[in-house]
C-alpha positions in Angstrom: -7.8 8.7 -13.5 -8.7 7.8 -16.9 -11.9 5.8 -16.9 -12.5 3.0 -19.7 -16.2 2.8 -21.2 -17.9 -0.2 -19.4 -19.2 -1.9 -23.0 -16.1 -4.4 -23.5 -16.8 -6.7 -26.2 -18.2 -10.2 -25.0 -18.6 -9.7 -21.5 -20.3 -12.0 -19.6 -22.2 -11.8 -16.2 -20.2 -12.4 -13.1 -21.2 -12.6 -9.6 -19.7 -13.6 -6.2 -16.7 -12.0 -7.1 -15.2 -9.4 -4.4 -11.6 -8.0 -4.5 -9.8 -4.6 -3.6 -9.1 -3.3 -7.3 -5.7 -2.8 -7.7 -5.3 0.0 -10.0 -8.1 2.4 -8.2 -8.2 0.6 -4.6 -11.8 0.3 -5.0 -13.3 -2.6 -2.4 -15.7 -3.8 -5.8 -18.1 -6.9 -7.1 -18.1 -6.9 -10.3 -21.2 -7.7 -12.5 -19.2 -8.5 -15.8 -16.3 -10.0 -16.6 -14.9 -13.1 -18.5 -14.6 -16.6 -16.9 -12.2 -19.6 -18.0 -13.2 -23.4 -17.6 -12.6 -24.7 -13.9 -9.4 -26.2 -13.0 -9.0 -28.9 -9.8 -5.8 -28.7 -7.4 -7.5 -30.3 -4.7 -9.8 -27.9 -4.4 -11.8 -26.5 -7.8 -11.0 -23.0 -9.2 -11.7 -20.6 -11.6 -10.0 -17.7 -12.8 -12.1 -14.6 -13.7 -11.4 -11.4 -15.6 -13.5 -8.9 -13.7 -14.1 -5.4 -14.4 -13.6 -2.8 -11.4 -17.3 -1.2 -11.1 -15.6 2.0 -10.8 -13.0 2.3 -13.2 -13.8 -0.3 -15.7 -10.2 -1.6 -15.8 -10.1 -5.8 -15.8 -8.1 -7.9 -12.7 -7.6 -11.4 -13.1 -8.9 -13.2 -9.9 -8.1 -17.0 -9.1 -11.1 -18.4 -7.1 -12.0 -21.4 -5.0 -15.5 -22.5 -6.2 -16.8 -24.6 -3.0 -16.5 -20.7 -1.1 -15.7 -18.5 -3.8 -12.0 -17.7 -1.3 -10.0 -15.6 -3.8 -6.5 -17.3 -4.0 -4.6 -14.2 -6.2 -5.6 -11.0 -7.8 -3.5 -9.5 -10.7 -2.7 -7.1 -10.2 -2.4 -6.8 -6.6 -4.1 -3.7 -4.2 -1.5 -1.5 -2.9 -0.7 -1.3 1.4 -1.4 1.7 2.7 -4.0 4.6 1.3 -3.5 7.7 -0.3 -2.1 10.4 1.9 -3.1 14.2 1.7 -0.7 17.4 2.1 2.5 15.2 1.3 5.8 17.4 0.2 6.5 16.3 -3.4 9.4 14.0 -2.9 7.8 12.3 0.3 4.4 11.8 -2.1 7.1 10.4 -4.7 8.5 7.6 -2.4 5.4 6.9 -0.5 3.8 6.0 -3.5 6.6 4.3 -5.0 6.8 1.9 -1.7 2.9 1.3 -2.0 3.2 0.3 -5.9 6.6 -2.1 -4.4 4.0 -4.0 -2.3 1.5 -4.2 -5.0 4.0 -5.6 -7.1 4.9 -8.3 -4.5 8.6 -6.5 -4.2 9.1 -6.2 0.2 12.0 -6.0 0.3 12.0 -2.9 -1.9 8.8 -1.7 0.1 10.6 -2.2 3.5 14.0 0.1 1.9 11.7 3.1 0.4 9.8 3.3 3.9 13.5 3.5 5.1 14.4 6.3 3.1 10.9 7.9 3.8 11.2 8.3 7.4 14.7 9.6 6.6 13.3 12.6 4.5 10.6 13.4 7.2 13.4 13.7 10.0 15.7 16.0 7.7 12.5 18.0 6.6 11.6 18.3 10.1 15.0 19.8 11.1 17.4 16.7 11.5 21.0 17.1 10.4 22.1 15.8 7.0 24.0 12.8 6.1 23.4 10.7 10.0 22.6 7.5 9.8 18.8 5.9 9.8 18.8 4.8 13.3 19.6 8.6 14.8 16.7 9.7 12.1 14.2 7.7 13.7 15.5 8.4 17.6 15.2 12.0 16.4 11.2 11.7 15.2 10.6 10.0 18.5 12.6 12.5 20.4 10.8 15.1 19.1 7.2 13.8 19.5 6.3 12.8 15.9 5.9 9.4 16.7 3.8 8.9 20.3 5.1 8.6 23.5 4.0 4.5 23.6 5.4 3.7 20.4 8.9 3.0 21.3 8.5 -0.7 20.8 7.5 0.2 17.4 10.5 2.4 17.0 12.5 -0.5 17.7 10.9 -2.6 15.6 11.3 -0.6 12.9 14.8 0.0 13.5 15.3 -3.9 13.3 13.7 -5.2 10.4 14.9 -1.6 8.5 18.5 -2.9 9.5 17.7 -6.4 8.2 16.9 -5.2 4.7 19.5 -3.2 4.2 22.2 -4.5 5.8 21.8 -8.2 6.1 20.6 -11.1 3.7 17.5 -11.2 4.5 14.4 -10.7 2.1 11.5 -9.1 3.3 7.9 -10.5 3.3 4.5 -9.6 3.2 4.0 -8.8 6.8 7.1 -7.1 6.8 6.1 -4.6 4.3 2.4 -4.2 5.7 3.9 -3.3 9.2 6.7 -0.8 7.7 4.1 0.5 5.5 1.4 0.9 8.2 4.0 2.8 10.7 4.9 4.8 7.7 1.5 5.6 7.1 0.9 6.6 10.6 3.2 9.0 10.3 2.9 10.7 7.5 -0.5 11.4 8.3 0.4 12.6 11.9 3.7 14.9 10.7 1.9 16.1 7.1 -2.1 15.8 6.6 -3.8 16.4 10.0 -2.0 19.3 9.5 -2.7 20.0 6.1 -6.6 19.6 6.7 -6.4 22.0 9.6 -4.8 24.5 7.7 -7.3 24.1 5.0 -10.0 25.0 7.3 -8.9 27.8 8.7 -8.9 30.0 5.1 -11.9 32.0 5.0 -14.0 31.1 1.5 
């Protein structure tokens, strides 16, 4: 990643301030930033534009005053972290699911995780062109997914069906849980792996 010089023009000092940075995923406090005049809805906020400590690149944060309790960030962290040893269309629409939930898009989050697990099964030796529920019987089948997660299996199943068959928009939790299952197994299937293999070339 690019990183921006810290000296932007007229910054002030900030404190209190703590938020996931959404373009590096950094958990930072910034020390400078801008602040507006305080707003009341009730409560008292203010909105601050911080800059990440470690890549210099500004988020506007909404915050309650009386406990500094951060009501939005723009732009948003993205679910899920980075993922080692992914094949290059898997690393395509892992990410592109992530940047979906950043973006506050679920539903869209919830269909790319669909179309994930779909590529791991075919990759992993599942026939073509079946449908998503025999893809994800066939990862269980086989062991990628534990022996104890059949209720997630189902679950998955479910709110995958939802999405993409019914009219039903997706929220928040819905794309943190597909996301975190998703997650799981791509590091299960692809980077364990990956890291194992790494350590067992001779320098």
């Amino acid at each position: 990643m690019n990183r921006y010089q810290p000296e932007w023009k007229k910054t002030e000092a900030i404190r209190k301030v703590r938020y996931i940075c959404g373009y590096c995923g950094t958990d930072t406090t910034p020390s400078i930033g801008w602040y507006s005049d305080a707003y009341n809805e009730g409560d008292v906020f203010q909105g601050y534009i911080a800059i990440c400590n470690n890549c210099n690149q500004p988020s506007f944060v909404d915050v309650r005053q009386s406990d500094f309790l951060i009501r939005s960030i723009t732009p948003s962290a993205k679910m899920g972290k980075e993922i080692e040893g992914l094949p290059d269309d898997v690393a395509t629409l892992y990410d592109e699911a992530r940047k979906c939930s950043s973006a506050g898009a679920y539903t869209a989050a919830v269909l790319t995780c669909r179309k994930i697990l779909m590529h791991v099964a075919v990759e992993k030796g599942a026939s073509p062109n079946k449908g998503f529920f025999e893809y994800v019987q066939y990862l269980a089948d086989k062991n990628y997914i534990p022996s104890d997660g059949q209720d997630w299996v189902d679950y998955i199943r479910t709110k995958s069906n939802e999405a993409n068959h019914e009219i039903q928009v997706m929220i928040k939790e819905d794309a943190e849980d597909l996301i975190t299952f998703t997650e799981m197994l791509l590091r299960l299937v692809y980077e364990f792996k990956n890291r194992l293999a790494k350590k067992s070339v001779t320098p």
